[in-house]
C-alpha positions in Angstrom: -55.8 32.8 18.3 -54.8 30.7 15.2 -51.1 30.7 14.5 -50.9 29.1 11.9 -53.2 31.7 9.9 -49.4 33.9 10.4 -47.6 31.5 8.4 -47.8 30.3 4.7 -46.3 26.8 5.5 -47.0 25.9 1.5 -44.5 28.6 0.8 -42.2 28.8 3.5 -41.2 24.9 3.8 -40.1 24.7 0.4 -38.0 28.1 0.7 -36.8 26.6 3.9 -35.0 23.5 2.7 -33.7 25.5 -0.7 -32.2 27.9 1.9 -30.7 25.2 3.5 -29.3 23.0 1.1 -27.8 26.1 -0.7 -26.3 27.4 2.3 -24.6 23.8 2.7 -23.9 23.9 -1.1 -22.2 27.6 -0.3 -20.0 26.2 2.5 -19.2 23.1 1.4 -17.7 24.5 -2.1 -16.5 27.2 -0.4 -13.8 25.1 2.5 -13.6 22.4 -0.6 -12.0 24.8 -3.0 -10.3 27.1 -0.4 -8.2 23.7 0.9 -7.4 22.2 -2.9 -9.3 19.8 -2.0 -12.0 20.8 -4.9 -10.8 21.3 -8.7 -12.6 25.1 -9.8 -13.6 24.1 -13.5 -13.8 20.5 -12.9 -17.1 18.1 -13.1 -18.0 18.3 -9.1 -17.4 22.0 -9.1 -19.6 21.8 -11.4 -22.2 19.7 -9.5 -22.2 21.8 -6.7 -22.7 24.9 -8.7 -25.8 23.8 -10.8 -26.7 22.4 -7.3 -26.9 25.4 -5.8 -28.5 27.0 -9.1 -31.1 24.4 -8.5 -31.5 25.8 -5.2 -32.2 28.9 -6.3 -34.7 28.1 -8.7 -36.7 26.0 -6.4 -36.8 29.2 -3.6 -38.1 31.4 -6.4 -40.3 29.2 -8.0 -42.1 28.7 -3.9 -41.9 33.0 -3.6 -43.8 32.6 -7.5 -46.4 30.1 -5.7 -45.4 27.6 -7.8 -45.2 25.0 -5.3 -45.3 21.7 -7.4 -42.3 22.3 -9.6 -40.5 23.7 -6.8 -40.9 20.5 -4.6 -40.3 18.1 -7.8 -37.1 19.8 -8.2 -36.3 20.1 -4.6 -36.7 16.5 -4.5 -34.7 15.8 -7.8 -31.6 17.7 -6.1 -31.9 15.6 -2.6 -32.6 12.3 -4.0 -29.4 12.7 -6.8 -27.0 14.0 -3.9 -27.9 11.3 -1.7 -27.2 9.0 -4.7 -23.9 10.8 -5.2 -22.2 10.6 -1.5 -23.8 7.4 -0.7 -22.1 5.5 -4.0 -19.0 7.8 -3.2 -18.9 6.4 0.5 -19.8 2.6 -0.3 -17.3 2.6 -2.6 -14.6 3.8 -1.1 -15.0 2.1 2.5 -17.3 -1.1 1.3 -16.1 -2.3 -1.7 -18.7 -1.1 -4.3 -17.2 -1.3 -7.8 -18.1 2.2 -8.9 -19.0 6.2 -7.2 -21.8 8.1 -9.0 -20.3 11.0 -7.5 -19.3 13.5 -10.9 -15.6 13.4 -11.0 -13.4 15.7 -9.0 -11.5 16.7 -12.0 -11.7 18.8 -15.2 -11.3 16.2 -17.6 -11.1 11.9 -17.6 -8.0 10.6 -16.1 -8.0 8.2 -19.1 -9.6 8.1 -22.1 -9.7 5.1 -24.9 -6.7 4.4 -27.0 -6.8 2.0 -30.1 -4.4 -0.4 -29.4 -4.1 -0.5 -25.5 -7.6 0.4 -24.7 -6.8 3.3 -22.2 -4.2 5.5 -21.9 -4.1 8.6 -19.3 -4.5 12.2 -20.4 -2.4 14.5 -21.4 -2.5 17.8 -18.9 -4.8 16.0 -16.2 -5.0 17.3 -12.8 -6.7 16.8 -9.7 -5.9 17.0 -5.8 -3.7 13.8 -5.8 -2.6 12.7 -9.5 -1.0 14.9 -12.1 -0.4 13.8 -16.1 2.2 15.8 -18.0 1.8 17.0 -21.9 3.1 13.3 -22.1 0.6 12.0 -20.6 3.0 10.8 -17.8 2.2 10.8 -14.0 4.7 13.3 -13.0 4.6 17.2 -11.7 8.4 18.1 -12.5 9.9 19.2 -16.1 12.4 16.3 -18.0 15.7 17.6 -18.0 16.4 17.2 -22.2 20.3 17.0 -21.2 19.8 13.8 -18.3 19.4 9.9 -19.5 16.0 8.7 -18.7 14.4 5.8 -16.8 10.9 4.3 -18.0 9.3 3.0 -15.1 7.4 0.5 -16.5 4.2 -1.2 -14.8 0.5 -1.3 -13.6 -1.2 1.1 -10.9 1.6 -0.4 -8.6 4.0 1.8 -10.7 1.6 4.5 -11.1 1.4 4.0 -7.6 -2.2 4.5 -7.2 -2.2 5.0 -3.5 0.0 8.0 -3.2 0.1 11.2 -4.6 2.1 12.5 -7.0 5.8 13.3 -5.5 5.6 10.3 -3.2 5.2 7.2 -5.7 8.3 5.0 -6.3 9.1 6.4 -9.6 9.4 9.7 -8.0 11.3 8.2 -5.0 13.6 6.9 -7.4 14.5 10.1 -9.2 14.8 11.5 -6.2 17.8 9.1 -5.0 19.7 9.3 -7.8 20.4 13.0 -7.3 19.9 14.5 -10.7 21.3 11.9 -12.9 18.0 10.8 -14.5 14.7 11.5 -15.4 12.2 8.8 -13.9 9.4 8.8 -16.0 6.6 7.3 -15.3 4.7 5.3 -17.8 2.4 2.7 -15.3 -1.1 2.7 -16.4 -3.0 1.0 -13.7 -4.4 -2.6 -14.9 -1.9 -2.8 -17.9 -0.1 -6.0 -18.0 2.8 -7.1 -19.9 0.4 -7.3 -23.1 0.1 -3.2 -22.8 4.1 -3.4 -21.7 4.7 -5.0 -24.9 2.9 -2.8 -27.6 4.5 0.5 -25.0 7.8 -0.9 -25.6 7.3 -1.2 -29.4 5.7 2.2 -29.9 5.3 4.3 -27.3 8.3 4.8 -24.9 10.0 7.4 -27.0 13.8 6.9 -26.9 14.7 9.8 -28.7 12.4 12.4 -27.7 13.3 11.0 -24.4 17.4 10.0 -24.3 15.9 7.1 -23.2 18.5 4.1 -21.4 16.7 1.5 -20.1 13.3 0.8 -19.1 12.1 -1.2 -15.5 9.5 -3.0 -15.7 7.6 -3.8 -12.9 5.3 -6.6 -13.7 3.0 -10.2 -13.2 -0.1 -9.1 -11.0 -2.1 -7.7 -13.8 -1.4 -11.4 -15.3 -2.4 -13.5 -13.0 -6.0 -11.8 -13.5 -6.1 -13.9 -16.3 -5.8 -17.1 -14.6 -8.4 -20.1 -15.1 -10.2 -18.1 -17.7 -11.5 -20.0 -20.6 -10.4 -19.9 -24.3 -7.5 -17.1 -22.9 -6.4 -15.0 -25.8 -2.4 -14.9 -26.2 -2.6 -11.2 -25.9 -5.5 -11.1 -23.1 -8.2 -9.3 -26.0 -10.7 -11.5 -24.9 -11.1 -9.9 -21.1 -8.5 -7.8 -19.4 -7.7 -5.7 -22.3 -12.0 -4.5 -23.3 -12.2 -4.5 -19.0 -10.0 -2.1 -19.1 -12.1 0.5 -20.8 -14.4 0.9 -17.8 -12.1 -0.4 -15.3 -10.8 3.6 -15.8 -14.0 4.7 -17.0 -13.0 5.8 -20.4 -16.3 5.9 -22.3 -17.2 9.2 -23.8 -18.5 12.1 -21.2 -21.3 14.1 -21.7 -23.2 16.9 -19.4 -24.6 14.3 -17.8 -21.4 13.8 -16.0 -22.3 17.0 -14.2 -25.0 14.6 -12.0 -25.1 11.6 -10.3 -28.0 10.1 -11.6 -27.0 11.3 -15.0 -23.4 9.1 -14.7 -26.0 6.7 -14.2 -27.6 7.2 -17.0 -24.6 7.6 -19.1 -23.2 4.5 -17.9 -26.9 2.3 -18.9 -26.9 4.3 -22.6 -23.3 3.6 -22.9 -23.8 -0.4 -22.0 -26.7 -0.5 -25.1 -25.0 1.5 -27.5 -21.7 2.1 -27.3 -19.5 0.4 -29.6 -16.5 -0.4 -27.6 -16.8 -4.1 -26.1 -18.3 -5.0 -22.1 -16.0 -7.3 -20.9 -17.4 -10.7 -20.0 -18.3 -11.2 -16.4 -17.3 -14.0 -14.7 -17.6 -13.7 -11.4 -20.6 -16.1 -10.8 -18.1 -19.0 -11.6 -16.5 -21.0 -8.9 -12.7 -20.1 -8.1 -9.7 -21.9 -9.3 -6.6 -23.2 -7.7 -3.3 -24.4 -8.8 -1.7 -23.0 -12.0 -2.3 -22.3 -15.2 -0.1 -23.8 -18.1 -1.5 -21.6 -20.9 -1.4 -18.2 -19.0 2.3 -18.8 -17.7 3.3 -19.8 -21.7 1.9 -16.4 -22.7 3.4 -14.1 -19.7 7.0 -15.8 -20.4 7.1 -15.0 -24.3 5.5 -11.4 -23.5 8.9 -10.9 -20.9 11.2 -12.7 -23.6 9.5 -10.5 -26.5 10.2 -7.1 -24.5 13.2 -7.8 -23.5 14.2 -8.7 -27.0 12.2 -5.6 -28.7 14.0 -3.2 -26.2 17.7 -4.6 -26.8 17.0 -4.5 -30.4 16.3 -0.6 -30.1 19.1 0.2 -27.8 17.4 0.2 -24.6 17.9 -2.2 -21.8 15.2 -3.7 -20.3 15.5 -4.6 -16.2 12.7 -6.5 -14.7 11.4 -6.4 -11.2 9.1 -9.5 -9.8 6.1 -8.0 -8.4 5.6 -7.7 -4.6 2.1 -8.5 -3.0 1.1 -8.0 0.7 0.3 -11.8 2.1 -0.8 -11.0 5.2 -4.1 -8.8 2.9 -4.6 -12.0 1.1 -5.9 -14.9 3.1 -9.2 -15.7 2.8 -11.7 -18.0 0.5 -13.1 -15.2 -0.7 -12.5 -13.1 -4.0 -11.5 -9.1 -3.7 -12.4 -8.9 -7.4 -9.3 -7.9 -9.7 -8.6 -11.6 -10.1 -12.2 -12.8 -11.2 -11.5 -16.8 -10.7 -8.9 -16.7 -8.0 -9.1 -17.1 -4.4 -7.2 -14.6 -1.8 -5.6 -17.3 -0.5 -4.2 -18.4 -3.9 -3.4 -14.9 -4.8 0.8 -15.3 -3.2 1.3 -18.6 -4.2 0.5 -17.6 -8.4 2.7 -14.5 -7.9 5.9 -16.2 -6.6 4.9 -18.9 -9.4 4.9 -15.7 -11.8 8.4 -14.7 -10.4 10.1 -17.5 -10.2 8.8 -17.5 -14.4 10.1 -14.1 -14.4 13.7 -15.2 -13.1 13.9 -18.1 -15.2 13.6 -16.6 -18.9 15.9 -13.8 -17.9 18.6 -16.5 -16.9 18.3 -18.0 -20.3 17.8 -14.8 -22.5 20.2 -12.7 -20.8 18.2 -10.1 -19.3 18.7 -8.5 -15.5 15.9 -9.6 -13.0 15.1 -8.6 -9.8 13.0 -10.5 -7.4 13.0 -8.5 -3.8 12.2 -10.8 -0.8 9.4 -10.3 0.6 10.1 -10.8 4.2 12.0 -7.2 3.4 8.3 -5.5 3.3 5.5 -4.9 6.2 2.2 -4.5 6.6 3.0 -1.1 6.7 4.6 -1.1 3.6 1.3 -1.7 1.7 -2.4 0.6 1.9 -3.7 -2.4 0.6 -3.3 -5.7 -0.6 -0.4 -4.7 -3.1 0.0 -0.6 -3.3 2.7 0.5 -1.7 2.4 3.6 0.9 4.6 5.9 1.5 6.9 3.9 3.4 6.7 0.9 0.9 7.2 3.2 -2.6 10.8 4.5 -0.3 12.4 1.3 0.3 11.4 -0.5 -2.4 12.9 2.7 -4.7 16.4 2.0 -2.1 16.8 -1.8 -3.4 16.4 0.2 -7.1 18.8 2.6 -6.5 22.3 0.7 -7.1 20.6 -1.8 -10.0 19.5 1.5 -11.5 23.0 3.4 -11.4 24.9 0.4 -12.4 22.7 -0.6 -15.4 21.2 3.1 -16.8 24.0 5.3 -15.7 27.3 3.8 -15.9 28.0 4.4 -20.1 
């Protein structure tokens, strides 16, 4: 007897893998959504919806014998969520520069801003980070009738590897018991070049009751270093990096795939009119310091300082805090395009010890921690704090905090 004469294999492979991919489709959205771990409305929930659409379509085009759109789309849906979870993966254990994977979120975290180049939105939300109407990582209300605190800094005051409630800002608020908003106004990559036009513009002292500002500062700098012809105000690489360093281009429905962020991203490199960055990461690294880059990070500190005294507002600095025993080798981890790891603590106590200086002789507070106080532990990387880290570094705040912001 032929068996085979039983089955319509032309038919039923097709409706097999459609089955099975949307039954995996069904799960996996399912479980994601049911543990928060999957925004409803946002640009993955959408993937996985028009995923399992696809599905659909590809079962019934193989019941309407119309095998060769069926497997071309079949095929299409594999192929762009392989793309998807293998650029998601590499990039969050290997070190690749970007995931293809659409966004689990409902809007951009960031979006492009005139004068710093990226700013975070207004009313984001997603599993781990959460923007208020201000555009301010927090999840609580400001208290109108409390002073408030700017927290002032890159992603290590945005605190990039915790979620919201745990970062140091939020630890900080905490400790003080009610006496003060905390707000949060780190953008990660901004430098004292964003810090600068914030404090002229942007951290709002009346809407805000407003009483000093910490700043948090001199990683995002020392990016800068060795680069040639550096701009005094860092226009001709950090700031234009910045614009896909937080993937701020325009969005369109191809944002709902992973090949189409693919495509988005080569369409936005030929036409878009906001600047690439220039790459230089096939130049060979460079030790020792740099004259012209410490020159334009001590008048940046001097010029905020000033700039907040003159509106009322003190300004308090904090040196920035780096994990040595994550920055070691010859090689480069990429933020800091022509500096070694190895050379990585040597420029930031450098940095500091600028930092220290130019408050001493323009009468501003700073604060430089020692770093023997912080672990390994401390850090989920080679300068975020964790959860550990973002406590005790808000406890050597606390005091400095109440004596300078609380004590009128």
């Amino acid at each position: 007897m032929n068996t085979h004469a039983r089955y319509d294999f032309a038919s039923l492979l097709p409706k097999w893998l459609a089955g099975s991919l949307l039954t995996i489709g069904v799960i996996v959205t399912a479980v994601q959504s049911y543990t928060g771990n999957l925004m409803v409305g946002g640009y993955r929930f959408g993937y996985f919806i028009l995923l399992m659409g696809g599905c659909i379509l590809s079962w019934w085009a193989a019941h309407r014998r119309r095998f060769r759109f069926s497997w071309w789309l079949l095929a299409f849906l594999v192929v762009d969520l392989a793309f998807g979870v293998t650029t998601h993966k590499l990039s969050r254990n290997q070190g690749l520069g970007r995931s293809f994977l659409p966004e689990n979120a409902t809007q951009g975290r960031f979006h492009h801003h005139p004068l710093l180049q990226v700013v975070p939105t207004a009313g984001y939300r997603d599993r781990r980070n959460q923007h208020d109407p201000h555009g301010l990582r927090r999840t609580g209300e400001i208290v109108p009738d409390l002073p408030s605190i700017a927290a002032v800094g890159g992603s290590t005051t945005y605190d990039i590897g915790l979620k919201n409630g745990a970062t140091w800002p939020d630890r900080l608020e905490g400790l003080l018991a009610g006496g003060a908003n905390v707000l949060n106004f780190g953008v990660p990559g901004y430098s004292s070049a964003e810090q600068l036009i914030q404090t002229a513009f942007y951290l709002d002292l009346s809407r805000f009751n407003m009483r000093c500002a910490i700043y948090y500062l001199g990683w995002n700098d020392i990016r800068n270093a060795h680069l040639p012809d550096l701009d005094p105000g860092y226009a001709d690489f950090h700031l234009p990096s910045q614009i896909d360093n937080l993937d701020a281009r325009s969005r369109s429905f191809l944002n709902y795939f992973s090949t189409g962020m693919m495509l988005n991203r080569f369409f936005h490199l030929l036409f878009d009119t906001l600047p690439v960055a220039p790459d230089y990461r096939a130049r060979a690294a460079v030790s020792g310091a740099d004259g012209r880059l410490e020159s334009h990070f001590r008048r940046h500190v001097i010029d905020i300082a000033l700039l907040a005294r003159a509106r009322g507002m003190k300004a308090l600095f904090v040196g920035q805090l780096l994990n040595p025993s994550a920055l070691t080798g010859e090689g480069r981890y990429g933020w800091l395009p022509l500096v070694a790891d190895r050379d990585v603590p040597a420029l930031q106590r450098r940095f500091n010890e600028i930092l220290d200086q130019a408050g001493q002789e323009h009468g501003f507070d700073v604060k430089i921690l020692d770093q023997a106080g912080f672990s390994t532990d401390d850090f989920v990387d080679n300068g975020h704090f964790s959860e550990s880290g973002a406590m005790k570094f808000a406890g050597y705040l606390e005091a400095w905090s109440r004596a300078n912001c609380l004590s009128r």
